[in-house]
C-alpha positions as CSV (number, residue, x, y, z in Angstrom):
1,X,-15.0,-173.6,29.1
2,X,-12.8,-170.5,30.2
3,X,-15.2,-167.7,31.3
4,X,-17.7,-169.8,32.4
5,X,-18.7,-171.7,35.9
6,X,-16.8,-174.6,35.3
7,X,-13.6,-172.9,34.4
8,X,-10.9,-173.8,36.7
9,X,-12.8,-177.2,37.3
10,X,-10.9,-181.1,37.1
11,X,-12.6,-183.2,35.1
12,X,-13.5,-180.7,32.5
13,X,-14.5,-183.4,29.9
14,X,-16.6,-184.5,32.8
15,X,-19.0,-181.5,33.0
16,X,-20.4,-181.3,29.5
17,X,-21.9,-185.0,30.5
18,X,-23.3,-183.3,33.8
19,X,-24.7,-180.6,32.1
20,X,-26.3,-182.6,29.4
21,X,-27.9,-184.9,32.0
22,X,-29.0,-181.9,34.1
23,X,-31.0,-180.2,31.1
24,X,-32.2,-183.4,30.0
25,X,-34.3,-183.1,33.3
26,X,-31.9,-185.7,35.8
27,X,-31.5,-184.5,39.4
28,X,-28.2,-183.4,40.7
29,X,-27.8,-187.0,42.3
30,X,-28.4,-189.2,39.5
31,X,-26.1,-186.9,37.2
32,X,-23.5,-186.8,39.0
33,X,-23.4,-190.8,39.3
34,X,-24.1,-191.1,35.3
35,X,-21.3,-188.2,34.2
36,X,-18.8,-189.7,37.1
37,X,-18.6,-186.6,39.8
38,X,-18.8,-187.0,42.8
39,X,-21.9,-185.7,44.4
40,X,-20.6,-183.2,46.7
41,X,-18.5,-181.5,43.6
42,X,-21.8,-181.2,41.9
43,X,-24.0,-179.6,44.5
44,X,-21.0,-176.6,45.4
45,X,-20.9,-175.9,41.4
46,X,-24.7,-176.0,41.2
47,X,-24.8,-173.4,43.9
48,X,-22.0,-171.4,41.9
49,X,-24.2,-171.6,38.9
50,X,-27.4,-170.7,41.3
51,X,-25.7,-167.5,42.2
52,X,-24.5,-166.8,38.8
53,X,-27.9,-167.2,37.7
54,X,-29.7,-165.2,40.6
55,X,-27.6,-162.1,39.9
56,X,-27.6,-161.7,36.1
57,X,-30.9,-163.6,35.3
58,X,-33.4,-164.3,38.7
59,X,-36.4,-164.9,36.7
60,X,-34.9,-168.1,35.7
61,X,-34.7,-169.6,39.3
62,X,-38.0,-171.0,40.4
């Protein structure tokens, strides 16, 4: 996962899980309990990836 948001994460076999959950339409929350994060790690890396996505792609964010 080097290059990406969740480089220099813990847990890295963790976050394919999360991600998988989050596309698959689960809220941050319930995620987070399912792939085994704790909910505060996943709401600062959601905001990492929100600013990631509002610079490079904005018409993505709602």
């Amino acid at each position: 996962m080097s290059g990406t948001p969740f480089a220099n994460c813990r847990h890295q076999e963790k976050w394919p899980v999360y991600a998988a959950y989050r596309l698959a339409g689960y809220v941050n929350y319930h995620a987070a309990q399912l792939s085994g994060l704790s909910t505060s790690t996943s709401q600062y890396r959601e905001s990492v990836i929100r600013q990631l996505l509002s610079e490079r792609w904005p018409a993505l964010l709602p």
